[in-house]
C-alpha positions in Angstrom: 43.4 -77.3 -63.3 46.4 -79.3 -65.3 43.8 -80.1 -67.8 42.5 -76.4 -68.3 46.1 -75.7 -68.7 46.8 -78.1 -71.2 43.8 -77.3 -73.2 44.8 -73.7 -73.5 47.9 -74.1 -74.4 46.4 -76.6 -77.3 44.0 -73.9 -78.3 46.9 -71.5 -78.6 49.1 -73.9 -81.0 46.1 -74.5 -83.3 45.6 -70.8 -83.4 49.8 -70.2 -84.0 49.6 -72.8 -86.9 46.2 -71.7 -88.2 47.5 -67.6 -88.4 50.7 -69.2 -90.2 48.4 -70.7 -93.0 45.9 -67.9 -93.2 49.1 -65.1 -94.0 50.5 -67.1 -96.7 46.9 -68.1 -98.2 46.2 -64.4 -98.4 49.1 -63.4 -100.0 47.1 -62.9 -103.7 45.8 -59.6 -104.7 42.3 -60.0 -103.2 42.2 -60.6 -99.5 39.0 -62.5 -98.5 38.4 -63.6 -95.2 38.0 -67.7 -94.5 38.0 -70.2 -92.4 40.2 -73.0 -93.4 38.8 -75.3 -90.4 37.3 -78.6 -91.9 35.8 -79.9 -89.1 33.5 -76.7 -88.6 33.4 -74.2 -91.4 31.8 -70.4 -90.8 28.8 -69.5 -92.3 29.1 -66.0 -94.1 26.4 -63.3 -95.4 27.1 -60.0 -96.9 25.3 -56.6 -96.7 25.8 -53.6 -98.7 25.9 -50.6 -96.3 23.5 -47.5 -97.0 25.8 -45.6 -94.4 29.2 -46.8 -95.2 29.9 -45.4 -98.9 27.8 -47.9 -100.1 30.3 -50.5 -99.0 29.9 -54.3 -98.9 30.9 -56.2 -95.7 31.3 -59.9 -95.2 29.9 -61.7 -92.0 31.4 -65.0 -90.8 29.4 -66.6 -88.4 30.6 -69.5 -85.8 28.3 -71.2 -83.4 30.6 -71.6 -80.5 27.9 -74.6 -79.4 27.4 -78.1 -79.2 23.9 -78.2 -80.4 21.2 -75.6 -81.0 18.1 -75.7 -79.0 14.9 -74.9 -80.3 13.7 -71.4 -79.5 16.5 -70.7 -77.2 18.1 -67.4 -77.6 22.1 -67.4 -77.3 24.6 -64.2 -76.9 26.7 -62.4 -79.4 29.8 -61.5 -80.1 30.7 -59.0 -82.6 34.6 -58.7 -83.9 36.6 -56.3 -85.8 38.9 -57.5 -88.0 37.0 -60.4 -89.5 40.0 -61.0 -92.5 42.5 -61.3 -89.6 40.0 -62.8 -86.8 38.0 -65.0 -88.5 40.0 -68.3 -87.6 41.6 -67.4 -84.4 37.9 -67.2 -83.1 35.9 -70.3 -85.3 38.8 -72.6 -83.9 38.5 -71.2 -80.3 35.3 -71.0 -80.0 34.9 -74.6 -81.6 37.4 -76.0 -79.0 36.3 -73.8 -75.6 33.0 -74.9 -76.3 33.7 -78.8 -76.9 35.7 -78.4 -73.6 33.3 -76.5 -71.6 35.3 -73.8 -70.9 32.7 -71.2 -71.7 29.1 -70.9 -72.4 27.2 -71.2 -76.1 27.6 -68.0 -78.1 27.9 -66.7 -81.5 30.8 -65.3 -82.9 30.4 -62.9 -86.1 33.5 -61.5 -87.8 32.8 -58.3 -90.1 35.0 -57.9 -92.8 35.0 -57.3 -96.4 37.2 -57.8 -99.9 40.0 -55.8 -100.7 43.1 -55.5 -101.7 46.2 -55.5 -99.7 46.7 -52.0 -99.8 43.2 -50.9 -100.1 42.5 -53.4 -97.0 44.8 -51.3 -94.5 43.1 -47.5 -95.7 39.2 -49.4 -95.4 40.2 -50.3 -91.9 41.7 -47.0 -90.6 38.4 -45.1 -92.3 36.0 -47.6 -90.7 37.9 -47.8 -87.0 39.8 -44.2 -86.4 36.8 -42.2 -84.5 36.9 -38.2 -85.4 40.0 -36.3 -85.1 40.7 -32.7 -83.6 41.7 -31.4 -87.0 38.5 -31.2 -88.8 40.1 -31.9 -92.4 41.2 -35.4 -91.7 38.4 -37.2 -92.5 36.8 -40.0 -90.4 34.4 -43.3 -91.2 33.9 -44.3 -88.0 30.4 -42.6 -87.7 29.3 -44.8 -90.9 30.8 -47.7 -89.8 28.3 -47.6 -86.7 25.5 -46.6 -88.5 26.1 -49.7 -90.3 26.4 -52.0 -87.1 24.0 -50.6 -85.2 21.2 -50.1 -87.8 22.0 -52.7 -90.7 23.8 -55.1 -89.1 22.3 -55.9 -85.7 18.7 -55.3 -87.0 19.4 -58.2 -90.0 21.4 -60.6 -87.3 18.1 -60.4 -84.7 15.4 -60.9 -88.0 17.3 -63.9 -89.0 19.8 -65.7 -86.0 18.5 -67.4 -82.5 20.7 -64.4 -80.7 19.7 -62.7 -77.4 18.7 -58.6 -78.0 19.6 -57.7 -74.9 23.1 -59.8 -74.6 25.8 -58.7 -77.4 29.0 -58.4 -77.2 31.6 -56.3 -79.1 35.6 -56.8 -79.7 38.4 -55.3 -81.2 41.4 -55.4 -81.2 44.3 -52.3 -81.8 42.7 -50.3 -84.0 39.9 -51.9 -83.6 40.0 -51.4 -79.7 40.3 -48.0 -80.4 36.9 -48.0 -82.5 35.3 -50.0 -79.6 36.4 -47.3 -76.6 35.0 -45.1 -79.0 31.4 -47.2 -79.5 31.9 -47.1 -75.7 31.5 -43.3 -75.4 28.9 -43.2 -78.3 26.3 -45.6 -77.7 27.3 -46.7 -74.0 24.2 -49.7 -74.1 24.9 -51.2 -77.5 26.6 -53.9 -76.4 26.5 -56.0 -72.8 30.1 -57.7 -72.6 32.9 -55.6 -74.4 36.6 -56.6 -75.2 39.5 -53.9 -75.5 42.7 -55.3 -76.3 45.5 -53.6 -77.2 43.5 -50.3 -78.2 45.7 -48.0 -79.9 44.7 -45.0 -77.9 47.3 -42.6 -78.9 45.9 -42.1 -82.0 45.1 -37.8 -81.9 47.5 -37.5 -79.1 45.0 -39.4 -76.4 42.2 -37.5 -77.8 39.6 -39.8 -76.8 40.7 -40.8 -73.5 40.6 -36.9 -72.6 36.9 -36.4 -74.1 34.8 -35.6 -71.1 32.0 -37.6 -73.2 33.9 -41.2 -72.4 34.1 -40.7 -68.5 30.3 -39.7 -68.6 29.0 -42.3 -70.7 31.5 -44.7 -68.8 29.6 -43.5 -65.6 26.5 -44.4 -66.8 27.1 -47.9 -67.6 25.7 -50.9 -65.1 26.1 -54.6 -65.5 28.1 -54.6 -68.4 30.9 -57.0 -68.3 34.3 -55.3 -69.8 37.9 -56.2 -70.4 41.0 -53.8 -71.2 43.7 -56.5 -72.1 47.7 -55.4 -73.2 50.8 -57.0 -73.9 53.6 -56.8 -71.0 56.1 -55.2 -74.0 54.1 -53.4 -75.8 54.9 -49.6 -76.6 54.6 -46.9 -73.7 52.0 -45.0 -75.7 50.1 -48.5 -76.3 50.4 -49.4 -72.2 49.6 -46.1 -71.2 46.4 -45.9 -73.3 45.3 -49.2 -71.5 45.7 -48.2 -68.5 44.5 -45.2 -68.5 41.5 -46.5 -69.9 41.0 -48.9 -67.5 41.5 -46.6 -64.3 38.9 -44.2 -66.2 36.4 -48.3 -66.3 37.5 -48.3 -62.7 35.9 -45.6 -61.6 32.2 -47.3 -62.0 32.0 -49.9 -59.5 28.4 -50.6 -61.1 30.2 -53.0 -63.9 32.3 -56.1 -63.9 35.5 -55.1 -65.0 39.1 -56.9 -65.3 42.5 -55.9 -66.7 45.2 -58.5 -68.3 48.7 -58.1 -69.1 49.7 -60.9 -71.2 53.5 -62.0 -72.2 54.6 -60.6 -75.6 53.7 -57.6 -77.1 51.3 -55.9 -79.7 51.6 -59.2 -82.1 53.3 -62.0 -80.2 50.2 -61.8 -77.1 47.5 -62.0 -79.7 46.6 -65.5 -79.6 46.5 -65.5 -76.2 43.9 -62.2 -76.6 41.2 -64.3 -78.1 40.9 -66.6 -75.3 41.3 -64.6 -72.5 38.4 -62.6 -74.7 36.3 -65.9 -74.3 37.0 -67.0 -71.5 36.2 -63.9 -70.1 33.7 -62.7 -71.4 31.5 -66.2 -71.8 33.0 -67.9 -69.2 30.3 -70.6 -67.3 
């Protein structure tokens, strides 16, 4: 148990320093995501989305695993957020792995090049789901499209992943996108995380569509996480918990709740190996 302990909170001050580095190195006009580990570098691919306005995302792609076997198919993990993400994951994943704390995956970040400014818009049209006003306009819809019939289709062609295991996370804004997969395609993914999910966007909207509790009702076997920070917001805390009470209601998944220390930005390392450790642990 000390040892666990101590390797956690390793893993948490090589995430602290590598977030430090990764804000000021992205600090030019053009925010790329990157991996500055040297010992184990992500591989990326891009794809230019039919159903996103033609837009291009960036994949990085960490094998959270000693060494490959031949033929062996391994599970997935999708993230949100791959600008932000993409090292908080590639040196968690590299270090859980090495230690044994979880079992071999791959870890894909999406993301994509923008500026600053257009970085923050990009990420509210691809992650904020449909709205009851019917003139704001939302990108959610294309940005599945783009997961769910680009993306996953190009990933099983060409990496040694498991069909039938993926996983999705996201985080804030990104949790909020990933409720929202949750009520539109409820068997995308096999082991979801949902930290932090800004659920008061639209006044609750989502959480009071009848559409989540039924999809959420039909679920079985999938493994899920609602995670949020002890001082977050009310609205923030409220929105994960109600979500997970609405989870709780299936007794047909594997479900857990964690209220971490800090709040919206201060728990965030800590999200990313709960999300591991959780999700993939052995």
């Amino acid at each position: 148990m000390g040892k666990k302990i101590v390797t956690l909170k390793l893993i948490s001050i090589v995430l602290l320093i590598s977030i430090s580095g990764h804000v000021c190195y992205a600090q030019p006009k053009q925010l790329k995501a990157d991996s500055y580990s040297k010992s184990k570098p992500t591989q990326t691919f891009s794809i230019k989305s039919n159903y996103a306005k033609d837009r291009e995302y960036i994949m990085h792609v960490t094998y959270a695993i000693d060494s490959l076997i031949p033929g062996k198919k391994y599970p997935l993990l999708y993230y949100t957020d791959g600008w932000l993400n993409v090292d908080f994951f590639n040196q968690a994943g590299d270090w859980l792995s090495y230690y044994k704390e979880i079992e071999p995956v791959i870890l894909i970040g999406i993301s994509f090049m923008a500026t600053e400014n257009e970085w923050s818009e990009l990420r509210k049209e691809d992650f904020l789901p449909p709205q009851t006003d019917p003139n704001k306009v939302s990108g959610s819809k294309n940005f599945l499209n783009f997961i769910s019939k680009e993306l996953i289709p190009y990933v099983e062609e060409h990496y040694p992943v498991d069909p039938s295991d993926r996983g999705l996370f996201g985080y804030s804004f990104g949790g909020l996108f990933t409720t929202w997969v949750l009520k539109e395609h409820p068997k995308l993914f096999k082991r979801i995380g949902i930290s932090s999910p800004s659920l008061w966007f639209d006044d609750f909207n989502l959480l009071k569509d009848p559409k989540l509790a039924e999809s959420i009702a039909s679920l079985n076997d999938q493994k899920i996480f609602v995670e949020y920070g002890s001082s977050e917001s009310e609205n923030q805390k409220t929105g994960g918990e109600s979500l997970f009470e609405i989870l709780n209601s299936n007794n047909q998944i594997q479900l857990k709740k964690f209220v971490l220390d800090g709040g919206h930005y201060s728990a965030y390392p800590e999200t990313i190996i709960k999300t591991l450790t959780y999700l993939y642990n052995r």
